[in-house]
C-alpha angles and dihedrals in degrees: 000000000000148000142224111183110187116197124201110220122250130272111302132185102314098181096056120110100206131046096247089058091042094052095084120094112223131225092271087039089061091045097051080051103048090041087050086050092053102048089049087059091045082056091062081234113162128187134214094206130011115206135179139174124260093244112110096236086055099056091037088053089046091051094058101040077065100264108110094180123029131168112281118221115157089202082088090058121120122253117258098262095168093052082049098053087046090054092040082052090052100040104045105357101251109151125226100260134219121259097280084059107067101079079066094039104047095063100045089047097051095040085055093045088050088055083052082231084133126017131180133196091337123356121266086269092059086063108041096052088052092054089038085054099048088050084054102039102047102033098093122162110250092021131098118205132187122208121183107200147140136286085258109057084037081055092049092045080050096048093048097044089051112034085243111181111226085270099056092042085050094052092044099054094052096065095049104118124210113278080012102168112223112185121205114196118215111219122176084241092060133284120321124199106236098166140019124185106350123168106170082147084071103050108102100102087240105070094052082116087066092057092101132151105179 
């Protein structure tokens, strides 16, 4: 059988208010990765391919997980959450919200975005065929495969492993912590979630500072 392992980044610029100004992992972002990096190897775990996203919070995380230079597909880029709450503020009024806001806006973000009533930078089914396409691609049996990606495309494998309605997407995706591990099983019947938000890299007690999400 094979794997596929998706990593979330670590944690980025959480105070920004646009994407370019997101896409920067911060300190803490660099050390979750480089702690993750380290207990993989501890593992003895070993990969056929690495693969991150294009974004810059993706190959730093990568970097400092100890792969300097994965295999770039965009397809494992985030969705452009800042352009969709613009378009969910011009559409129906509903204002970007603080930190403590996002369990009510992401799904109503999400469901709207379904409905293509917004859209940002490509519709809710451009993104789901090009996650769709890198689960396929890349689950092969024998092989196993490490993406390091963002809470959106590990919501959307979620949400096609398991016939998850835009809700439910939408509540999956908001737990998922930085350098979070997800495991994907390849059976010769078809993919098979193993694993979903792991951090046993973060377990020392004292590193509960590092258990973030945003």
């Amino acid at each position: 059988m094979g794997t596929i392992t998706f990593i979330r980044h670590g944690q980025a610029n959480s105070t920004a208010t646009d994407e370019e100004s997101y896409d920067q992992l911060s300190d803490l972002g660099r050390q979750q990765a480089a702690w993750l990096g380290e207990w993989l190897r501890d593992q003895g775990e070993s990969f056929d391919q690495v693969i991150s996203g294009s974004l810059t919070r993706h190959k730093q995380t990568a970097t400092a997980m100890g792969w300097d230079t994965p295999d770039i597909d965009p397809r494992l880029n985030e969705m452009d959450y800042f352009n969709l709450s613009q378009a969910m503020h011009a559409a129906h009024g509903v204002e970007m919200p603080g930190p403590d806001g996002f369990s009510e806006h992401v799904p109503l973000v999400l469901e709207a975005w379904h409905r293509a009533e917004i859209q940002g930078q490509e519709s809710f089914a451009a993104f789901e065929t090009r996650v769709g396409a890198v689960l396929r691609e890349v689950g092969q049996l024998d092989r196993h495969v490490l993406c390091v990606t963002s809470g959106g495309v590990i919501g959307m494998v979620m949400r096609l492993l398991l016939a998850l309605d835009p809700r439910r997407f939408a509540h999956v995706i908001l737990p998922i912590r930085n350098t979070s591990v997800h495991r994907v099983l390849i059976t010769p019947s078809g993919p098979i979630l193993a694993g979903f938000n792991a951090t046993p890299h973060l377990d020392p007690a004292d590193r509960a500072h590092a258990r973030t999400q945003l």
